[in-house]
LUMKEVEX-749429 format. One line per field, with one value per residue: residue in one letter; chain; x, z, y of N, C-alpha, C, CB in turn. Coordinates in steps of 0.001 Angstrom, whole numbers, plus 524288, in hexadecimal, padded with zeros to 5 digits. Glycine has a CB too. Layout:
res = c(A, ...)
chain = c(A, ...)
nX = c(X, ...)
nZ = c(Z, ...)
nY = c(Y, ...)
caX = c(X, ...)
caZ = c(Z, ...)
caY = c(Y, ...)
cX = c(X, ...)
cZ = c(Z, ...)
cY = c(Y, ...)
cbX = c(X, ...)
cbZ = c(Z, ...)
cbY = c(Y, ...)
***
This chain:
res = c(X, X, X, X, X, X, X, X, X, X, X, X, X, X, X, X, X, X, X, X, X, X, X, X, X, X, X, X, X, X, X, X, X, X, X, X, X, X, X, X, X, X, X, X, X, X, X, X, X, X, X, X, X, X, X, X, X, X, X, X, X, X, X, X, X, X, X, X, X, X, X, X, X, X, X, X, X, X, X, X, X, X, X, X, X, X, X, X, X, X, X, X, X, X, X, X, X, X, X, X, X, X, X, X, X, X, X, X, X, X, X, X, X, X, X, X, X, X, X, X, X, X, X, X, X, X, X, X, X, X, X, X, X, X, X, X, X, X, X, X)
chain = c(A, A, A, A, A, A, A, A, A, A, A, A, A, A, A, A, A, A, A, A, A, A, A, A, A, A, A, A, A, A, A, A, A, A, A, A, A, A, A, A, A, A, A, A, A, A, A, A, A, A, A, A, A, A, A, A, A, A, A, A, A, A, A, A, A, A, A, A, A, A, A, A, A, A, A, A, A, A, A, A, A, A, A, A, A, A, A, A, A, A, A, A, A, A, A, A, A, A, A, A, A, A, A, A, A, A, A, A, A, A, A, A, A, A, A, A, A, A, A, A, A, A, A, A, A, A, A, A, A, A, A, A, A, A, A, A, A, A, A, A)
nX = c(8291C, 82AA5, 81F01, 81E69, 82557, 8206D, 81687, 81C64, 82080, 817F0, 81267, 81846, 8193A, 80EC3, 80D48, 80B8E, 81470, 815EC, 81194, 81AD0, 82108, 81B05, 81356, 8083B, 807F0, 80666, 7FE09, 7FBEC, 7F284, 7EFA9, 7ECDC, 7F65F, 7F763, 7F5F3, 7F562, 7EF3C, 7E8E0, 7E352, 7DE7D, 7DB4D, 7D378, 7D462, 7D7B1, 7D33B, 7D8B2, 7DE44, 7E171, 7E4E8, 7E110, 7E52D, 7EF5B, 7F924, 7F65E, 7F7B1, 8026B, 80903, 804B6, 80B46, 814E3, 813CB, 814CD, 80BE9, 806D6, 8072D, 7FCEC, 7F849, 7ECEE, 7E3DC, 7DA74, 7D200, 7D0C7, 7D7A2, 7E24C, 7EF9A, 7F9C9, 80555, 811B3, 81B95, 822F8, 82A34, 835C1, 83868, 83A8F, 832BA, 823F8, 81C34, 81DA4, 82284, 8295C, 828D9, 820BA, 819AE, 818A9, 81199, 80902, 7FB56, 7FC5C, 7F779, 7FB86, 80229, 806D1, 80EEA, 811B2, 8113B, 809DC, 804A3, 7FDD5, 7F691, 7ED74, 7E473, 7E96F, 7EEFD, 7FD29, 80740, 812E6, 819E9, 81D71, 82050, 81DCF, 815C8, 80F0A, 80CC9, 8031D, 7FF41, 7FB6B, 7EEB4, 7E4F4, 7DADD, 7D66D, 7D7E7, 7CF59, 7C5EA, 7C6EB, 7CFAB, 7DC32, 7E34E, 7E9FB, 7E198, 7D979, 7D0B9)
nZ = c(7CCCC, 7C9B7, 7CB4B, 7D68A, 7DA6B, 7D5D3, 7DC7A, 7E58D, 7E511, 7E32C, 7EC0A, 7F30D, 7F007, 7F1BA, 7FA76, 806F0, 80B6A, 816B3, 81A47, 815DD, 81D92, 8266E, 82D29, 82FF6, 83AB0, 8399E, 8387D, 83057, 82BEF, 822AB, 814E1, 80B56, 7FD86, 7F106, 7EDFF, 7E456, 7E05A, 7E9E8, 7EA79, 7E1DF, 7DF65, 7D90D, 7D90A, 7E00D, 7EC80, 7F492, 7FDC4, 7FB07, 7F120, 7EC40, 7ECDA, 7E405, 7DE21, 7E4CA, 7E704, 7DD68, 7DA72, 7E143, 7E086, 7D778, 7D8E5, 7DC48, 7E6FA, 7F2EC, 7FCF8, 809AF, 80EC6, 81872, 822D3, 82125, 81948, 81503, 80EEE, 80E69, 80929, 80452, 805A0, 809CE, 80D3C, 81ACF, 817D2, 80CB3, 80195, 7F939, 7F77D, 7EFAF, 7E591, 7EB4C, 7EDFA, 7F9BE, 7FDEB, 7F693, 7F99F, 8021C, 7FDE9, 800B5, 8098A, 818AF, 81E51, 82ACE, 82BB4, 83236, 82F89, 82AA7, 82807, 81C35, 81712, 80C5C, 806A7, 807A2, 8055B, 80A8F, 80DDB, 8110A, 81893, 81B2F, 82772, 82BE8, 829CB, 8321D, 8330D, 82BC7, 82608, 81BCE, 81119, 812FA, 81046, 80A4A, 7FE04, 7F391, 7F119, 7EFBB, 7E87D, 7E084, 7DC48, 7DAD1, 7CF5E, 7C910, 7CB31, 7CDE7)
nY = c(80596, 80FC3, 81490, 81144, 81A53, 82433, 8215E, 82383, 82FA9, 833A8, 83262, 83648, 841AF, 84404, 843D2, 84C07, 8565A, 855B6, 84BE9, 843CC, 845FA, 842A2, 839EC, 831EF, 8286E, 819B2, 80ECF, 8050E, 7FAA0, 7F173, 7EE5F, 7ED47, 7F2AF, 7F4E8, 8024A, 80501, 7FDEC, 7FDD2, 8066B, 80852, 80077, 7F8D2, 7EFE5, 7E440, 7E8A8, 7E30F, 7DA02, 7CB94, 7CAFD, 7D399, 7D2E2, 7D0E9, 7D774, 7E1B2, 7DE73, 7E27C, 7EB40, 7F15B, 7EE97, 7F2E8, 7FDD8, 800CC, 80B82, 8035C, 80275, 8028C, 7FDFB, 7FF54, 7F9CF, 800F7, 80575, 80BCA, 811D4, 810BA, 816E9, 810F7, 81714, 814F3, 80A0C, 806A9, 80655, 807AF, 809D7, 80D67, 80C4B, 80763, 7FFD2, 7F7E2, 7EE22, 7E8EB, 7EBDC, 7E98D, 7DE9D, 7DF55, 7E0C3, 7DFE5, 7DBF8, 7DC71, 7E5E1, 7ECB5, 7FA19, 80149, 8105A, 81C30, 825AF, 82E1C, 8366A, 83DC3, 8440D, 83C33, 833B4, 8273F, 82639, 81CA6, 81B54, 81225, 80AC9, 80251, 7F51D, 7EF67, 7E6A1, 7DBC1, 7D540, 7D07F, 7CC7F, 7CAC4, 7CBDC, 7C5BB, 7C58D, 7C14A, 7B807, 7BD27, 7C45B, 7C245, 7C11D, 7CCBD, 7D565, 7CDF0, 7C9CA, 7BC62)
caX = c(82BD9, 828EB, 819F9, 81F97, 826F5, 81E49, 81429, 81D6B, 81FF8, 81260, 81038, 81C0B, 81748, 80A49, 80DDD, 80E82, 81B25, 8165E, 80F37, 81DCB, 822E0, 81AD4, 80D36, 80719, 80C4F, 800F3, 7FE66, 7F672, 7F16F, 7EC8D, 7EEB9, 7F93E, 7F5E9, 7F947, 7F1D7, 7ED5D, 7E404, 7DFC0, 7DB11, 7D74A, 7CF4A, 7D539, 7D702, 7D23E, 7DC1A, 7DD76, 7E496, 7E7FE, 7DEF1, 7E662, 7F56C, 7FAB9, 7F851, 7F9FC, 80927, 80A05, 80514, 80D55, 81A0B, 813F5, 8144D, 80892, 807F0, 802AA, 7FAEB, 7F46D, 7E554, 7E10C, 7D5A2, 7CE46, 7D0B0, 7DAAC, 7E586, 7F4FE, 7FF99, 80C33, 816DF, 821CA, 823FD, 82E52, 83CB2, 83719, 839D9, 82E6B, 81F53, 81AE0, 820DA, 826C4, 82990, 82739, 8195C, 81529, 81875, 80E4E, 8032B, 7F6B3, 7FC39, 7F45B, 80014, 800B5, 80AEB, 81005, 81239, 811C9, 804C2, 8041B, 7F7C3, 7F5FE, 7E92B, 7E342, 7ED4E, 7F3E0, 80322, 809D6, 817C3, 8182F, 8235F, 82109, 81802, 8143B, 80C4A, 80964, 7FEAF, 80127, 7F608, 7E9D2, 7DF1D, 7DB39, 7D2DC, 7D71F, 7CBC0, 7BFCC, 7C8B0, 7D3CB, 7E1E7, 7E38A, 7E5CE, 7DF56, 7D5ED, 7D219)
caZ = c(7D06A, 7C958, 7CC9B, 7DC2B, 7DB94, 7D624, 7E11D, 7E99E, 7E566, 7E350, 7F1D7, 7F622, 7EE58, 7F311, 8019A, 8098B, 80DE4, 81BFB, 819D0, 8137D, 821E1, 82B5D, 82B43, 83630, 83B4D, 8380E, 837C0, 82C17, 82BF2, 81CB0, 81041, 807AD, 7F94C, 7EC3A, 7EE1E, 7DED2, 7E0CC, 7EF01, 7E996, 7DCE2, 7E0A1, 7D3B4, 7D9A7, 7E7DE, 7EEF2, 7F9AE, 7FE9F, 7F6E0, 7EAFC, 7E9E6, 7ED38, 7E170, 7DA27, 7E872, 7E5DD, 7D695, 7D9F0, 7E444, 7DD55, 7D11D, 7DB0D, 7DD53, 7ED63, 7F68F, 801EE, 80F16, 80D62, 81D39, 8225C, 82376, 813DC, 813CF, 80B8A, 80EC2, 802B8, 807CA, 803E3, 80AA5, 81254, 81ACA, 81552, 806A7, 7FC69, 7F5D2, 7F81B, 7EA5C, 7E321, 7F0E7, 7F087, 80020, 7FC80, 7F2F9, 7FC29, 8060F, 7FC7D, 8021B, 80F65, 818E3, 82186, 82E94, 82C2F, 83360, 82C6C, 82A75, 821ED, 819FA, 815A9, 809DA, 8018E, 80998, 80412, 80EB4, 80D64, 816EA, 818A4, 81F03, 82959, 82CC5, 82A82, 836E6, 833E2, 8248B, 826EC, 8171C, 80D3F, 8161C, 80D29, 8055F, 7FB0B, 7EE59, 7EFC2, 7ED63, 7E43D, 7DDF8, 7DA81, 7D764, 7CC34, 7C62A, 7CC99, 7CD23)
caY = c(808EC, 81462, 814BA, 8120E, 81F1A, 82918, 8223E, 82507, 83386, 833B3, 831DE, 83A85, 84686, 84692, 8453F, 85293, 8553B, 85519, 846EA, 84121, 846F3, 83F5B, 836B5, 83034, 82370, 818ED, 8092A, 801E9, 7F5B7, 7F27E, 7EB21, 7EFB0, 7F122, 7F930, 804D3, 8054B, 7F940, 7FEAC, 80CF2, 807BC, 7FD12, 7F848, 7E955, 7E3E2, 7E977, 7E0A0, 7D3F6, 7C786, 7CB0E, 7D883, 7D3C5, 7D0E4, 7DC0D, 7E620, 7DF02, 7E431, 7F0D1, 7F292, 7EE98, 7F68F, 802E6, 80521, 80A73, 801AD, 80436, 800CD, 7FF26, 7FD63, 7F6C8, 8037F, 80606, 81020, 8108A, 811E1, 8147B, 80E7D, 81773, 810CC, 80499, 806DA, 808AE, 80525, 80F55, 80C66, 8057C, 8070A, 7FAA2, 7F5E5, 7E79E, 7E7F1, 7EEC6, 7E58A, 7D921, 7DF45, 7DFFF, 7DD08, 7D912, 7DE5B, 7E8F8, 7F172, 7FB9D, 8076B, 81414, 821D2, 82685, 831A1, 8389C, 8411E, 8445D, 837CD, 82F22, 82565, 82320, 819C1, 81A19, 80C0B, 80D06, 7FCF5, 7F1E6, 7EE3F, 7E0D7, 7D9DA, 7CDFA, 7CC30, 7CBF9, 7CA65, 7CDDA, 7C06C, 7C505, 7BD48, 7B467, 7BFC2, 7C999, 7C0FA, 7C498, 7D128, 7D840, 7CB05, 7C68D, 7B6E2)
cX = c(82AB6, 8222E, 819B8, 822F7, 825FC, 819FB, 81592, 81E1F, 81A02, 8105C, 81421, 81BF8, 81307, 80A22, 81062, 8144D, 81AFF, 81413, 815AD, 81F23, 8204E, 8150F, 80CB5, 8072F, 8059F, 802A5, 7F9BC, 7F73B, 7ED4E, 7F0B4, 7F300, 7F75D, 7F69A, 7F406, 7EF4E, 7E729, 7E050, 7DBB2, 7D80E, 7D37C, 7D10D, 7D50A, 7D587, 7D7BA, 7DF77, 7DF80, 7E576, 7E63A, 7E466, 7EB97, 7F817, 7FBC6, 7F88A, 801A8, 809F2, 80883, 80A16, 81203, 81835, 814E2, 81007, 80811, 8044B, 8011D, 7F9AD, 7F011, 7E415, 7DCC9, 7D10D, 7CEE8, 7D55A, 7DF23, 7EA8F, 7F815, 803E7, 80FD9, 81C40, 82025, 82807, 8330A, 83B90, 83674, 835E2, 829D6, 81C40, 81ED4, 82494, 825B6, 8264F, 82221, 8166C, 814F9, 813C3, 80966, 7FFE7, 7F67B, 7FB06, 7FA9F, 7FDBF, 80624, 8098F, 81198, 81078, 80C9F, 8043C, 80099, 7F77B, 7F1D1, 7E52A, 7E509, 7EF54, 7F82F, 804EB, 81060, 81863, 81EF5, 823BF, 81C51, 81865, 811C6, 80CE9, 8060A, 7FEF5, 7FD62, 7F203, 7E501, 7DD03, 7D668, 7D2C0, 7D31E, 7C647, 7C2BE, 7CBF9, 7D860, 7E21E, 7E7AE, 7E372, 7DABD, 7D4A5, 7D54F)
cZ = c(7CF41, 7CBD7, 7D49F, 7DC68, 7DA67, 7D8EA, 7E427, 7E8FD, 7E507, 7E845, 7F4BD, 7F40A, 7EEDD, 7F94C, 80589, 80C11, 814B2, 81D79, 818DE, 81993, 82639, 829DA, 830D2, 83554, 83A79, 837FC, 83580, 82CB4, 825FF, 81969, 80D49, 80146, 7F5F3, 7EE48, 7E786, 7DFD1, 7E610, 7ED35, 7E4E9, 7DD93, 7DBD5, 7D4A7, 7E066, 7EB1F, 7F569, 7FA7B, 7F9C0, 7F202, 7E839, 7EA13, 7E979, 7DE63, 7DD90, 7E941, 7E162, 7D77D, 7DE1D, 7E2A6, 7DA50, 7D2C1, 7DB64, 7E483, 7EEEA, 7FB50, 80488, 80EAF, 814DD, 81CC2, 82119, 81C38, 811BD, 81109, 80B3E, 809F1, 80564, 8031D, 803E3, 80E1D, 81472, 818EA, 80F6B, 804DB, 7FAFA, 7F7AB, 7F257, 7E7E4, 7E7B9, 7F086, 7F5D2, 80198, 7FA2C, 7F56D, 800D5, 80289, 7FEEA, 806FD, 81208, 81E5D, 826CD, 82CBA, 82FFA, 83015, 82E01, 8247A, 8221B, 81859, 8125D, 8052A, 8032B, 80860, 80936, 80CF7, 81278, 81577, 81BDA, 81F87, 829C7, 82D09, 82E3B, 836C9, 82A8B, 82624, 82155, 81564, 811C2, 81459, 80A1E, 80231, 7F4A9, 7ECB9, 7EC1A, 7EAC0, 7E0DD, 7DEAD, 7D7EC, 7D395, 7C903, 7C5FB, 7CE8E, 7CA7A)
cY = c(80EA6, 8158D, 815BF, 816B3, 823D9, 82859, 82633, 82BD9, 8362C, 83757, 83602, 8402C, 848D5, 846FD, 84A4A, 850D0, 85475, 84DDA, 84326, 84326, 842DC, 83D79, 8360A, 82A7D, 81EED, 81195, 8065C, 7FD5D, 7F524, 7EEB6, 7EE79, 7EF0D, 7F509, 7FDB5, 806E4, 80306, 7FB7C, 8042F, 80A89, 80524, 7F9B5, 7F117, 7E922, 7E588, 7E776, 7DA2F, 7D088, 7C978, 7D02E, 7D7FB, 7D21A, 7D6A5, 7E0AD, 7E5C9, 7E282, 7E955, 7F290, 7F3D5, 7F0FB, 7FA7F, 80541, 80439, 8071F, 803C2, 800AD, 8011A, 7FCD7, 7FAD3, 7FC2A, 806DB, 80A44, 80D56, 8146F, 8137E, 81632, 811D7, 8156D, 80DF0, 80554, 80929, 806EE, 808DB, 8112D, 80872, 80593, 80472, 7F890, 7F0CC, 7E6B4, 7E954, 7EB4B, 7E109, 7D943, 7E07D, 7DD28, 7DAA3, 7DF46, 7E243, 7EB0E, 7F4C2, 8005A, 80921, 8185E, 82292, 82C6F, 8321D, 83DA4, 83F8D, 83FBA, 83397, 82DEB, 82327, 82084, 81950, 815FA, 80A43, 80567, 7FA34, 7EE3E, 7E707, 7E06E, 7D528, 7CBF3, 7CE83, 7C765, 7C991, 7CA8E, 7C2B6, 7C3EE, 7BB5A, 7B9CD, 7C402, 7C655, 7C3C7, 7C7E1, 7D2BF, 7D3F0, 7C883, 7BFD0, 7B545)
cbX = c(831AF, 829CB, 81741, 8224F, 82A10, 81D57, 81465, 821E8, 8233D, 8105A, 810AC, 82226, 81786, 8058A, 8115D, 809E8, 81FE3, 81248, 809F1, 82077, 8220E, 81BB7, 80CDD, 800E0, 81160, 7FEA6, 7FF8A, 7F614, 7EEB0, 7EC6C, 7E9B9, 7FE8B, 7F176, 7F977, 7F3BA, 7F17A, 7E714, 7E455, 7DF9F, 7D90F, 7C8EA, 7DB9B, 7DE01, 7D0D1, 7DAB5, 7D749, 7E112, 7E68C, 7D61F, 7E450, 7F7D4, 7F8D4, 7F437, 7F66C, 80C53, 805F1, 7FEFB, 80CD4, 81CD5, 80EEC, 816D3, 8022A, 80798, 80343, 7F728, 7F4BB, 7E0DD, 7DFCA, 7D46F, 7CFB5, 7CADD, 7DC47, 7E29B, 7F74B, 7FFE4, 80E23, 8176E, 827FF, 824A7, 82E28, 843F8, 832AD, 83B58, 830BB, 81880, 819EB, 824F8, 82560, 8303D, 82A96, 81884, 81696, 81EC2, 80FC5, 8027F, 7F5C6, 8035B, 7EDC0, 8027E, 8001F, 80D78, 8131B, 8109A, 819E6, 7FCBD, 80665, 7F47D, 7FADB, 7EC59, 7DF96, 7F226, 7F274, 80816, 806C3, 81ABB, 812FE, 8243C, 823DA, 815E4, 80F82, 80246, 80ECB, 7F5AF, 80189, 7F821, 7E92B, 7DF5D, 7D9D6, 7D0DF, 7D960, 7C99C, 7BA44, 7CCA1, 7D2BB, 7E580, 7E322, 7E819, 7E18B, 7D423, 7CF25)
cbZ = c(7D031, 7C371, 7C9C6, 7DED0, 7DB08, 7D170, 7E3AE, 7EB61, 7E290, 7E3B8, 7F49D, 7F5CA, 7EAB5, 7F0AF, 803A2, 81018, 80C6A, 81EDE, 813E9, 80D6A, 822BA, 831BF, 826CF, 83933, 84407, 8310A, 83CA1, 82543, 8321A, 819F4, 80C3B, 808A8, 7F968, 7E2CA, 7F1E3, 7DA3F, 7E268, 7F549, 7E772, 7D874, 7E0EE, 7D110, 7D7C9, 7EA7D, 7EE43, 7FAA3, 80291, 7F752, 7EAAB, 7EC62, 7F151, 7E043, 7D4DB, 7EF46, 7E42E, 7D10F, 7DB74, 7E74F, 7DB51, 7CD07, 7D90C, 7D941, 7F153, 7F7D9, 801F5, 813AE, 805B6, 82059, 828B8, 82ACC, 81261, 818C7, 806EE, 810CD, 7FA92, 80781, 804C1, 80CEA, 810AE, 81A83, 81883, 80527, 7F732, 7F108, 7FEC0, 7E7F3, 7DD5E, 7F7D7, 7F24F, 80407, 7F7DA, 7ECAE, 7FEEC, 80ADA, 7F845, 7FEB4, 811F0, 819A5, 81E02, 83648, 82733, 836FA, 8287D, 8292E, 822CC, 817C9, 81B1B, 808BD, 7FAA2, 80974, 7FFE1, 81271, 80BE0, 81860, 819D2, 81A47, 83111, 83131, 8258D, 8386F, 838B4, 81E24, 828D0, 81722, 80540, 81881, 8098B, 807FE, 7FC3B, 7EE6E, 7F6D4, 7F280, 7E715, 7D989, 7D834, 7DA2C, 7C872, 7C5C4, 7C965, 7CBD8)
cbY = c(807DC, 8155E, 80E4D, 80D34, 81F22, 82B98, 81E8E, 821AE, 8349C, 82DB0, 82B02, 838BB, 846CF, 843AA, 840FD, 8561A, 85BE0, 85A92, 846E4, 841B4, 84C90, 842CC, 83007, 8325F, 8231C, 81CE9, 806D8, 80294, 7F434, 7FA5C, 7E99B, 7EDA3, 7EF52, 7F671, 808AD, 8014E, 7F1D2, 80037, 813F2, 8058F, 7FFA1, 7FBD7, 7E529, 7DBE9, 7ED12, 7E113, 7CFFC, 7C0D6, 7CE32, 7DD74, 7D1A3, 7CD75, 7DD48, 7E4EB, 7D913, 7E0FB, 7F3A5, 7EFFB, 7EA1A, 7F76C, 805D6, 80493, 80F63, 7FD3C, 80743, 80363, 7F853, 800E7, 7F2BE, 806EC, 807DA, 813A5, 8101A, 80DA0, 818A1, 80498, 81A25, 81368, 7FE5D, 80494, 8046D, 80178, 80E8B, 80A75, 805D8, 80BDE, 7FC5B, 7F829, 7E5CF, 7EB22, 7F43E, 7E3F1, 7D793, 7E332, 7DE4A, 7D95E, 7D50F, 7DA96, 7EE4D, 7EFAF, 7FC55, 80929, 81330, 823F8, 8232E, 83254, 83A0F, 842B6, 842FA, 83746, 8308D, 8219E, 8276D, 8120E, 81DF4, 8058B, 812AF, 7FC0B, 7EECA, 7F345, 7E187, 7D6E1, 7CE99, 7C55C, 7C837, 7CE29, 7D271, 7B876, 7C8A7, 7B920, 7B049, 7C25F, 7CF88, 7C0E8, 7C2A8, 7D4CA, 7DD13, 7C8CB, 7C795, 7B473)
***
C-alpha cells in the first residue's frame, strides 16, 4: 500500500494543474497489465503466459495500464468511484482481460493517464499464449 500511494502522489505532483482540471473524453480498447513488465520488457507481457504474475504486481502496487492494439500505453489512475488502482483488488481481477473503457486522458511529458469513468465491455483474458512463452514469472 505504501508503494500504491507515493505512485499515486507520484502521478498527482507531476500533473499540471490545468491537466488535473480537465482532459479529453476518450474510448480504449486493450489488454490490461502491470505496467513494470509492459515498459520493462522484463517478462512477456501479454495474455495467459503473463496473468499470474500481471495479478501479483498489481496487488503489489505496481500501476496498471491499457496497452491498445496500435501499441500505446494507458496508466489507469482511477476506475470509477475506487480510491485507489495501484493494489486494487477490482484491478488485479481484470488482469490480462482484454477491456473497452470510457475515460478522461491526461497527457504530461508523453505519459498517458486514464481516469476510467466506466468499463464499457470485458471479453476476459483473450490472449492464449501459455503454450509458446509458459507461466510467467516461471516459465514451463
Amino acid at each position: 500500500m505504501l508503494l500504491s500511494t507515493a505512485f499515486a502522489g507520484l502521478f498527482a505532483a507531476t500533473a499540471p494543474a490545468s491537466a488535473q482540471q480537465s482532459g479529453q473524453r476518450i474510448t480504449i480498447t486493450g489488454e490490461i497489465s502491470d505496467s513494470w513488465c509492459t515498459i520493462s520488457g522484463l517478462m512477456f507481457a501479454k495474455g495467459t503466459a503473463h496473468h499470474q504474475c500481471a495479478v501479483w504486481c498489481a496487488l503489489g502496487g505496481i500501476p496498471v495500464a491499457i496497452r491498445d492494439s496500435g501499441g500505446n500505453l494507458y496508466l489507469i489512475l482511477k476506475i470509477g468511484d475506487d480510491e485507489d488502482s495501484a493494489g486494487n483488488p477490482r484491478v488485479a481481477r481484470m488482469a490480462t482481460h482484454e477491456v473497452t473503457v470510457d475515460g478522461e486522458l491526461l497527457e504530461r511529458d508523453g505519459v498517458k493517464y486514464l481516469l476510467v469513468d466506466r468499463i464499457a465491455d470485458d471479453k476476459g483474458v483473450i490472449t492464449m499464449t501459455q503454450e509458446e512463452h509458459g507461466i510467467q514469472p516461471f516459465g514451463n
